[in-house]
N, C-alpha and C positions, 0 to 999 in steps of 0.2 A: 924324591921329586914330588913338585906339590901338583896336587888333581885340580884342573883347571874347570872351574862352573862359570858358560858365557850365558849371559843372562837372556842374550837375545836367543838363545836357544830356548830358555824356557818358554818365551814371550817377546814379540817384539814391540806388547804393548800394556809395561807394567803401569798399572793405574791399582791405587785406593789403599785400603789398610788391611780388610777382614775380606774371609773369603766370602762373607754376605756381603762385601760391596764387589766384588767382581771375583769369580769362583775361579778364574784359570790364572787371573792377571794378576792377582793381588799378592800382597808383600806376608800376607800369614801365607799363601798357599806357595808362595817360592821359599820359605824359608823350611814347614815341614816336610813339601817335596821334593824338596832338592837339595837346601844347606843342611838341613839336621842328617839324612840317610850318609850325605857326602864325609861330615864331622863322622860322623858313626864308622866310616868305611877307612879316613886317613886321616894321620896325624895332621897334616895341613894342609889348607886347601888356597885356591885364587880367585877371587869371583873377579869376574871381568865384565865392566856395566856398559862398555861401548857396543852400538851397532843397534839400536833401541832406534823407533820412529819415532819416538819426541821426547821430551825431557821426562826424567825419573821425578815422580813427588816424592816430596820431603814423608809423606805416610807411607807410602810402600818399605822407601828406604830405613826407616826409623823402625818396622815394625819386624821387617826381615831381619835386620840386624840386632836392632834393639832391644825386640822379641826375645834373641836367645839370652839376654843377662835377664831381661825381666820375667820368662816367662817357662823357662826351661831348665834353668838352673847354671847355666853357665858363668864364669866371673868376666871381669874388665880384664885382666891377664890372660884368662883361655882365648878370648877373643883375640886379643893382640897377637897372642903366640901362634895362633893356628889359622887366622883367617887375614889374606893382604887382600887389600883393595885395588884392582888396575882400572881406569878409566882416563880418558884424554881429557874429560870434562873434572877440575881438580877440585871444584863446589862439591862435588859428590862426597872425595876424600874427604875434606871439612865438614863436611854434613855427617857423614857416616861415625868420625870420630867423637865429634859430640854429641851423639844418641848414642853413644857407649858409653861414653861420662857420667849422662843423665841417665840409663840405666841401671848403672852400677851404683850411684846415688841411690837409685832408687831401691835398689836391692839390699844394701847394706841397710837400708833404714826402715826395709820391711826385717830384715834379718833382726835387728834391733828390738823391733816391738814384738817380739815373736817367746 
């Protein structure tokens, strides 16, 4: 069974990129506080992005997610395999999937010059 992370539990009000633009809200502090322990804890998880007071930014979304190919070590396939996206807002989906492309680009092409 997969571990369900509702996001409005962390926050009802993710805003920014780094935990210097908002230290509780922000899309670095949801993904080391909550999505890396969670990955660490089970094979697969569900982040579910409904019940937020206003719309998700594309930088929170891109940084929490994004973050883990680019900045953690994770690939485009762990991602896929271990983390599904639930939201009734389906921009999110599309958004979320292509900041895993662009990250994975962008890992492969650090791994490249390396």
């Amino acid at each position: 069974m997969d571990y369900v992370i509702k996001l409005a539990d962390f926050t009802k009000t993710p805003m920014g990129r780094f935990i210097s633009d908002s230290k509780s809200n922000s899309g670095e502090a949801f993904r080391e506080e909550v999505i890396i322990p969670a990955l660490n804890a089970n094979n697969s998880i569900i982040i579910n992005l409904d019940d937020v007071k206003f719309a998700i930014g594309s930088s929170f979304l891109e940084e929490s997610i994004g973050g883990l190919i680019r900045l953690k070590g994770f690939t485009e396939e762990d991602i896929r395999k271990r983390i599904k996206i639930e939201s009734s807002n389906e921009i999110y989906k599309l958004l979320i999937d292509k900041y895993i492309k662009i990250a994975e680009g962008i890992r492969v092409n650090k791994k490249g010059s390396e």
